[in-house]
C-alpha positions as CSV (number, residue, x, y, z in Angstrom):
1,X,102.9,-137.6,15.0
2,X,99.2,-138.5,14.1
3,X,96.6,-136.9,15.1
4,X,93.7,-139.0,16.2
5,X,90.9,-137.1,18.1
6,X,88.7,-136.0,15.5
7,X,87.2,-133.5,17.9
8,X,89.5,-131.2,19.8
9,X,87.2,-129.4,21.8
10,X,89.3,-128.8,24.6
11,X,92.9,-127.6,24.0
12,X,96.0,-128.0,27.0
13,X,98.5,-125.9,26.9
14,X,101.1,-127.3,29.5
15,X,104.1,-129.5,30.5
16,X,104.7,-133.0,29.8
17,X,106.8,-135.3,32.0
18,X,107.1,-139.2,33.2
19,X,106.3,-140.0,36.8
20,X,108.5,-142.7,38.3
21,X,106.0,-144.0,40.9
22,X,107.5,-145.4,44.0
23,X,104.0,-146.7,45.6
24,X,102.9,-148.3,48.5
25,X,105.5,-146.6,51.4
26,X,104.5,-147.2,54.5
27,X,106.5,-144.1,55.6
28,X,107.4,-141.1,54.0
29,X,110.9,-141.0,53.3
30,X,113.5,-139.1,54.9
31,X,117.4,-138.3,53.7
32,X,119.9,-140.7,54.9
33,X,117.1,-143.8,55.2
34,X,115.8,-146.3,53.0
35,X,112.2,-147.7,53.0
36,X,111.1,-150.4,51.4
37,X,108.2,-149.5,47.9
38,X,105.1,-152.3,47.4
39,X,105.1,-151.5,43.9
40,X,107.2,-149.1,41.5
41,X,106.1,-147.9,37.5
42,X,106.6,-145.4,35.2
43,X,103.7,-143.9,34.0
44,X,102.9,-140.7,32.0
45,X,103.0,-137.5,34.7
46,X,102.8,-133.9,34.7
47,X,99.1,-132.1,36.1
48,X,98.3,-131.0,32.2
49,X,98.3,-134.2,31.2
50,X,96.7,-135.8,33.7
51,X,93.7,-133.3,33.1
52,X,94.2,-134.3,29.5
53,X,94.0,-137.9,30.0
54,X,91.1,-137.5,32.7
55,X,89.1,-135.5,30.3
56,X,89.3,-137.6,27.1
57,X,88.5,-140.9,28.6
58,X,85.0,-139.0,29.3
59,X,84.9,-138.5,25.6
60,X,86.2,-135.8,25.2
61,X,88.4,-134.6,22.1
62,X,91.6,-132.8,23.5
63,X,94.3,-131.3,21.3
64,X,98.0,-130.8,23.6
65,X,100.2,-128.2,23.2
66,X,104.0,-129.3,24.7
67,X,107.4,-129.7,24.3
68,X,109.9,-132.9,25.2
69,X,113.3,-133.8,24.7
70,X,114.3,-136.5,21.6
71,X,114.7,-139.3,23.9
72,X,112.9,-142.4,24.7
73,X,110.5,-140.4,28.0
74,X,109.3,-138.1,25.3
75,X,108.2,-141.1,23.2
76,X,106.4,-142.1,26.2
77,X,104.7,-139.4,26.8
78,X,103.3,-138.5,22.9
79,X,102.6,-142.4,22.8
80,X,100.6,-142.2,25.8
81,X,98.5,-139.3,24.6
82,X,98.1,-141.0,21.5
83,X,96.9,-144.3,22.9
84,X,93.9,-142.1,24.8
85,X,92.8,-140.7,21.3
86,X,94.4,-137.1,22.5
87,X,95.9,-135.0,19.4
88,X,100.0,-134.5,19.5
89,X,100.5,-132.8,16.6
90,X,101.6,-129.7,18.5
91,X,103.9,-131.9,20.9
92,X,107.2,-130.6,19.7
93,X,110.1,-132.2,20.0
94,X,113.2,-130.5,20.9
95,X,117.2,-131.9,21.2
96,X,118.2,-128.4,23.8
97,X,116.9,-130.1,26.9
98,X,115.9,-134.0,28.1
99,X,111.8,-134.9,28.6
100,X,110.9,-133.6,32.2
101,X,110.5,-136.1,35.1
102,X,109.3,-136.5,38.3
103,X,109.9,-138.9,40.9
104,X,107.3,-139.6,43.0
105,X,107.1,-141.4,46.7
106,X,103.7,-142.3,47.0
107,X,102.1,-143.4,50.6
108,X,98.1,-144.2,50.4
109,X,97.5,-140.5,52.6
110,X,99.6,-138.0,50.6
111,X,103.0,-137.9,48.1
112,X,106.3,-136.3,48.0
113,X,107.7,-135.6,44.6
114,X,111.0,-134.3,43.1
115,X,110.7,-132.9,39.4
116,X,113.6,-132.3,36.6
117,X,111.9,-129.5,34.3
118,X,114.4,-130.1,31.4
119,X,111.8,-129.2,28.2
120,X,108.7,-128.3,30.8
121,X,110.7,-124.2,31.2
122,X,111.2,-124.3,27.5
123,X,107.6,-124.3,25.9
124,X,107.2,-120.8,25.0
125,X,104.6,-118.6,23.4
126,X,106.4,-119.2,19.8
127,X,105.3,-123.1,20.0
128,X,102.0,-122.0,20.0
129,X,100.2,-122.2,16.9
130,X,97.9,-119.1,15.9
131,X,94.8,-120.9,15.4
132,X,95.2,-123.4,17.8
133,X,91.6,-122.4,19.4
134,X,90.4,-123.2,16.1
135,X,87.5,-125.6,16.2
136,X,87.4,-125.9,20.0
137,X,85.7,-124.7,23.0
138,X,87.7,-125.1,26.2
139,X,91.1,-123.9,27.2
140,X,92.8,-126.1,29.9
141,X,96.0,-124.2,32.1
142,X,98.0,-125.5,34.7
143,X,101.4,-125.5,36.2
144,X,101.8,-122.0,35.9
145,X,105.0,-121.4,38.8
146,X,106.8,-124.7,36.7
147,X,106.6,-123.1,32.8
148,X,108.9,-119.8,33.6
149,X,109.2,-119.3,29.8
150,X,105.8,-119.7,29.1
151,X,104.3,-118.1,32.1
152,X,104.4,-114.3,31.0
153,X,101.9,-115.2,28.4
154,X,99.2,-116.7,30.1
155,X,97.0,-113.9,30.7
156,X,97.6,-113.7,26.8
157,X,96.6,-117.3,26.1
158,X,93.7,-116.9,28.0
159,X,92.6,-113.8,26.4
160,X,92.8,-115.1,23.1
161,X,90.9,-117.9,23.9
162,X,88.0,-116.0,25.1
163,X,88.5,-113.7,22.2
164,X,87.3,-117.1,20.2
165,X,84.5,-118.1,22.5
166,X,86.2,-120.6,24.4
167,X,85.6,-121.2,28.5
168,X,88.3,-121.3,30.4
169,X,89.8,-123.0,33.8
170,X,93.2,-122.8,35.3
171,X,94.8,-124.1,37.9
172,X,98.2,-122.7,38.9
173,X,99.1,-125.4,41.1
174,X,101.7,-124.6,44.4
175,X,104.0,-121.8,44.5
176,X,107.4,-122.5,45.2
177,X,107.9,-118.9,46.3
178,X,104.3,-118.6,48.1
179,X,103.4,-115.4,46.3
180,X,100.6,-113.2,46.9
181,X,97.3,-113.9,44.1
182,X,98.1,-110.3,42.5
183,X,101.2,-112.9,40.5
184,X,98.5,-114.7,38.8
185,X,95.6,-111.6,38.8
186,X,96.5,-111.0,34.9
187,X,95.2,-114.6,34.1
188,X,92.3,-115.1,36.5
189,X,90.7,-111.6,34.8
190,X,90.1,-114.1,32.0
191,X,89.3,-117.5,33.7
192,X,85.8,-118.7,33.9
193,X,87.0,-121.7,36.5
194,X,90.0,-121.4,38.9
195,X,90.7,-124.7,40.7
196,X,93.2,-124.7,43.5
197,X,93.5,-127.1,46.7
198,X,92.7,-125.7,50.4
199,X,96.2,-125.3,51.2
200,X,96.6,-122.9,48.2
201,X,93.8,-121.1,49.0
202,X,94.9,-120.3,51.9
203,X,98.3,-119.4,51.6
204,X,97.5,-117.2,48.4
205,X,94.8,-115.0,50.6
206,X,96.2,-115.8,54.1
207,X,93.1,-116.5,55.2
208,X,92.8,-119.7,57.7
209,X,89.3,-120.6,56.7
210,X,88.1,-121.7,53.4
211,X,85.0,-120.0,52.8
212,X,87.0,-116.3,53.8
213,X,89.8,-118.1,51.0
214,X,86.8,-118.0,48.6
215,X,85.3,-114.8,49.1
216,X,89.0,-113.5,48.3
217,X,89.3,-115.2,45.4
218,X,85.5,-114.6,44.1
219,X,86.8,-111.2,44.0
220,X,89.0,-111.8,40.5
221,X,87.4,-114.4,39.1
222,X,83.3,-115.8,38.6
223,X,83.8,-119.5,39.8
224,X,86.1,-120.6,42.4
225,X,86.8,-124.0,43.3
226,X,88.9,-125.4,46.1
227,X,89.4,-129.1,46.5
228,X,89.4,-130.6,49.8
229,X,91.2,-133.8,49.1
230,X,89.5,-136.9,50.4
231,X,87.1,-134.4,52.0
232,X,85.0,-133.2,48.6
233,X,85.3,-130.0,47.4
234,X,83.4,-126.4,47.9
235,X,82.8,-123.9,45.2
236,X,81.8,-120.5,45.0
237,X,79.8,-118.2,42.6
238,X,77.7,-115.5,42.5
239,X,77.6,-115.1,46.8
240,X,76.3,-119.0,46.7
241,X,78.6,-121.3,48.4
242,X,78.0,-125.1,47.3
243,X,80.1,-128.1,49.0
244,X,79.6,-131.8,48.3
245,X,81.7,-134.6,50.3
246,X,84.5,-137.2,48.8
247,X,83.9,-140.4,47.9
248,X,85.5,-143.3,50.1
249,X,87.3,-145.8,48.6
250,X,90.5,-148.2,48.7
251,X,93.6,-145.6,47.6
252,X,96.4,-146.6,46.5
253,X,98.2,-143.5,45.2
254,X,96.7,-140.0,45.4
255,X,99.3,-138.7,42.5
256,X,96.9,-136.8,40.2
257,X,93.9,-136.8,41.9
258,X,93.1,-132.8,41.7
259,X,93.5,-132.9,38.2
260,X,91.5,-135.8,37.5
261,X,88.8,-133.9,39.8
262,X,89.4,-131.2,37.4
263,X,89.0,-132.9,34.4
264,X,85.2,-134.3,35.7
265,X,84.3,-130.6,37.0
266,X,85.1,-129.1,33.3
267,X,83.4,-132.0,31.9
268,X,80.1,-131.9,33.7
269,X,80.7,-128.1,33.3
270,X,80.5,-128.4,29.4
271,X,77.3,-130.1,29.5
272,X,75.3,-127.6,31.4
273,X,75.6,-129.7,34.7
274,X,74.9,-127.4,38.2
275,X,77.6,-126.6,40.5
276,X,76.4,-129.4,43.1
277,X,76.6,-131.6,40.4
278,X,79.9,-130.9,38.5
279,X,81.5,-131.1,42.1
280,X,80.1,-134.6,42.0
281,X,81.3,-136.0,39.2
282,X,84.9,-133.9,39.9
283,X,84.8,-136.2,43.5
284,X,84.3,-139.6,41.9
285,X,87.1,-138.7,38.8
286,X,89.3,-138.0,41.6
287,X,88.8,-140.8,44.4
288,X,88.7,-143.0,41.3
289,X,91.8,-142.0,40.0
290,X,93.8,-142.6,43.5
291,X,92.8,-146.8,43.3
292,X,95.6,-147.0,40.5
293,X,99.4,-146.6,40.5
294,X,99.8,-143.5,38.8
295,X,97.9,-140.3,37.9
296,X,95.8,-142.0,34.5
297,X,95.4,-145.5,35.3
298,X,92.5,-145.5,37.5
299,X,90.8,-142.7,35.6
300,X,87.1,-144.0,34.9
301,X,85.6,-144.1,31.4
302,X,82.0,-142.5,30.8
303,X,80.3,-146.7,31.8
304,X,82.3,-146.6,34.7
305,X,81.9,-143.1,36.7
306,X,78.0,-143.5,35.8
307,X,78.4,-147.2,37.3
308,X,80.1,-145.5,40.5
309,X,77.8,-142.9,40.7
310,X,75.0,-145.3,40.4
311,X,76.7,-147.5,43.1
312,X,76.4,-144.7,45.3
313,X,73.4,-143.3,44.8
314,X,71.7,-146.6,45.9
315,X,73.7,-147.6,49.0
């Protein structure tokens, strides 16, 4: 595998999987029914990539850190990180388990998916390199609940990544098992951003309004913020609440979109942007990204979310 970033500033740690996107369902599907897809493709999945892919078409130089299986998904995946400039040279490729995949059954409002870990619960601590931080100055987590082996050792990733001078965001994603936030306390004592959607929020503090959700949450962590799906997204810091809208525009699939928010927030982030706007530029990444099939295929380049930001600005 060749390397072809020349500057990994940000480094993912995370899963890798295909997404077979069914697209276009009028319906959402129910057991014993069929319903009828406007468009089907397989495209490179998994939230950490996704973030990965959002983030290095904005110029970004991103080293990943995954496992897959020896079979013909996990040359999809590396080939796809490749193609976007991202480093794979810590991709590893195992023959114990197949390259995770999800299926997903996409309707323009929302998604229900079905995911096959296979090598996503293997990556472990071990595939790590020691100075993977080396030369960079982000660390990227996600899927948290999804990488059992890994997941004891996130509050260590983290820690050794702030050790090196490195910011930090994480997103743990949903909970199959709904647990409380002291599960995931150990990593947000070291996370400078901690992304999460409003239905996360709320069932992590059990409180029914957002704001109360944030307060909670400000309470192990310096920067909390919650995306609100088509509605925008709020963030919190420092007793200062800050909440811009969504952008409108023609989805198609919504299957990434909080990570592709995630990947403009840390972006605009890096460059010294304010909160209102790094929540901006996290908006368009994401509305842009749900005009595609797929989670990367309608992430914008530098020209274009300038151009849309542009476009909007003088409406």
């Amino acid at each position: 595998m060749v390397s072809i970033a020349n500057n990994n500033e940000i480094v993912v740690v995370g899963e890798l999987n295909v997404d077979l996107i069914a697209s276009g369902l009028r319906t959402e599907p129910t057991l014993g029914s069929e319903i009828i897809a406007g468009d089907f493709e397989i495209t490179l999945g998994s939230a950490s990539a996704i973030f990965a892919c959002g983030i290095a078409n904005l110029d970004r130089g991103v080293k990943f850190v995954s496992r897959v299986g020896a079979d013909a998904f996990g040359e999809f995946c590396i080939d796809a990180l490749e193609k976007r400039g991202i480093s794979t040279d810590n991709v590893r490729v195992t023959d114990v388990s197949k390259t995770g995949v999800t299926i997903v059954m996409s309707t323009p409002e929302d998604r229900a998916m079905v995911t096959y870990l296979g090598a996503i619960a293997e990556l472990g601590i071990d595939d790590i390199p020691s100075d993977v931080f080396d030369g960079s100055n982000h660390l990227h987590l996600t899927s948290y609940y999804l990488q059992t082996v890994l997941q004891p050792h996130f509050s260590r990733l983290m820690a050794s990544a702030k050790e090196k001078g490195l910011t930090t965001s994480f997103d743990p994603n949903s909970d199959p098992e709904q647990s409380s936030i002291e599960k995931i306390s150990a990593v947000l004592k070291y996370t400078d951003i901690f992304f999460i959607n409003e239905q996360e929020a709320r069932l992590l503090t059990g409180q029914d309004n957002v704001r109360s959700a944030c307060l909670e949450l400000g309470q192990f962590c310096p920067l909390v913020v919650v995306k609100l799906g088509a509605k925008g997204a709020i963030a919190y810091r420092d007793g200062e609440f800050v909440e811009v809208g969504g952008f409108k525009v023609d989805a198609l699939d919504t299957t990434g979109a909080g990570d592709s928010f995630a990947a403009g927030f840390v972006h605009a982030f890096l460059d010294g942007k304010d909160l209102r706007e790094c929540l901006t530029v996290g908006n368009a990444c994401g509305a842009l990204s749900t005009t595609k099939p797929g989670g990367t295929n309608g992430q914008p380049n530098v020209k274009e979310l300038n151009e849309f930001l542009h476009e909007i600005a003088t409406r």
